[in-house]
C-alpha positions, -999 to +999 in steps of 0.1 A: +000+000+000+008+040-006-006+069+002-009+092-024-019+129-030-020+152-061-004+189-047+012+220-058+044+231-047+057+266-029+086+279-042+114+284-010+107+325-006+073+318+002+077+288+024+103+306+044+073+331+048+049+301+060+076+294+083+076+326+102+040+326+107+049+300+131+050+300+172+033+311+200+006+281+202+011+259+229+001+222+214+005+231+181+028+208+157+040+229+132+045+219+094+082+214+084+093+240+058+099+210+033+062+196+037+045+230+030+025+228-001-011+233-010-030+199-019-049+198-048-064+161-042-061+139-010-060+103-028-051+081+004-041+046+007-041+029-023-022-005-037+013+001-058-007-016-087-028+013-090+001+038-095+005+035-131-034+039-138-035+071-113-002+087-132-015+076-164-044+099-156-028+128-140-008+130-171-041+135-193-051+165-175-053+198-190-050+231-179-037+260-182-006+277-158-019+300-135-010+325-106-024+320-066-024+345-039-022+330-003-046+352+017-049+356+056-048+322+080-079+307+097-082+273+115-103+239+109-126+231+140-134+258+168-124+264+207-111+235+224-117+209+191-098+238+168-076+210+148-058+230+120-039+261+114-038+271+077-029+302+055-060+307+028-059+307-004-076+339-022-104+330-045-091+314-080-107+299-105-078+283-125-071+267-089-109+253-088-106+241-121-074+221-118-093+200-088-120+194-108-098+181-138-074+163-113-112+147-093-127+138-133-092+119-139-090+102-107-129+087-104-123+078-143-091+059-133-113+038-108-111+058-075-136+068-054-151+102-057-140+129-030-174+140-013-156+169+012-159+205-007-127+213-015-113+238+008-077+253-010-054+256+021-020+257+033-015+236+064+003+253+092+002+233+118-021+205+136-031+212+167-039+191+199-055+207+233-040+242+219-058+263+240-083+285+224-072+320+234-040+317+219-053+305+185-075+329+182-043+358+193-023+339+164-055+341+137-059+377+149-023+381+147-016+370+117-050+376+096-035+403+074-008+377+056-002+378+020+020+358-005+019+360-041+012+363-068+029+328-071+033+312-106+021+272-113+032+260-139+026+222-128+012+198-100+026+171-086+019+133-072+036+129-034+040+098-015+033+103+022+054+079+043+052+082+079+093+090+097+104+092+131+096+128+132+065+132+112+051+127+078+078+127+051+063+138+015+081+127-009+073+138-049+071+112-075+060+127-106+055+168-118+028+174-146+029+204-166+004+231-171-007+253-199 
């Protein structure tokens, strides 16, 4: 078995940005500046055999290259269940688009279809028994953050094996765009 997901990848200036967003929230576990990216399509556990037919199909997506602004942070879940810490993404069609291409090529390659909305994101940090005060000072904080405009020009397919110190993503294959 792998697990799989279909992302796009931050160039270093921004993740170093990301990175300095960080702090200041007790029972937070922040991302690692090499894992920062913005996920196009959670694919999850799947069997090696399948990896040809879910590259096969990434590969016959079409889209045009496009430009994303990150805009402001937030957090998944509220008070004592918050769970997430993320930097938004602003509105962007192109971006919508691509998961939609990226969703009709996986379900067509036999997968099952994601039901979730999708909800473009940066993952800062997950967050156990953080308490809620200080989320909310690092939202209020930090709700004025900007990045971009950042040029994709591809997406990629990442492995997500689990290390000693957390998740390790490693990329297996960049498709182009435009």
């Amino acid at each position: 078995m792998i697990r799989l997901f279909v992302a796009l990848e931050l160039p270093e200036p921004v993740r170093d940005r990301l990175i300095g967003l960080g702090g200041g929230v007790p029972g937070a576990r922040w991302t690692e500046r090499e894992n920062l990216h913005l996920t196009v399509r959670f694919i999850g556990e799947v069997e090696n055999g399948v990896v040809p037919d879910i590259d096969a199909a990434l590969a016959a997506v079409s889209a045009p290259g496009f430009e994303l602004v990150l805009d402001g942070v937030g957090q998944f879940g509220s008070g004592a269940k918050s769970r997430v810490l993320w930097a938004g993404v602003e509105r962007n069609d192109a971006l919508v688009h691509l998961n939609q291409k990226v969703e009709s090529a996986l379900v067509r390659a036999g997968l099952p279809r994601e039901e979730r909305r999708y909800s473009p994101h940066v993952t800062l940090a997950r967050l156990r028994s953080a308490p809620a005060e200080r989320v909310g000072r690092f939202i209020q904080d930090r709700g004025l953050f900007r990045a971009g405009p950042i040029p994709i020009d591809h997406f990629t397919l990442f492995e997500s094996r689990t290390g000693n110190g957390g998740p390790v993503y490693d990329p297996l294959k960049d498709y182009p765009l435009g």
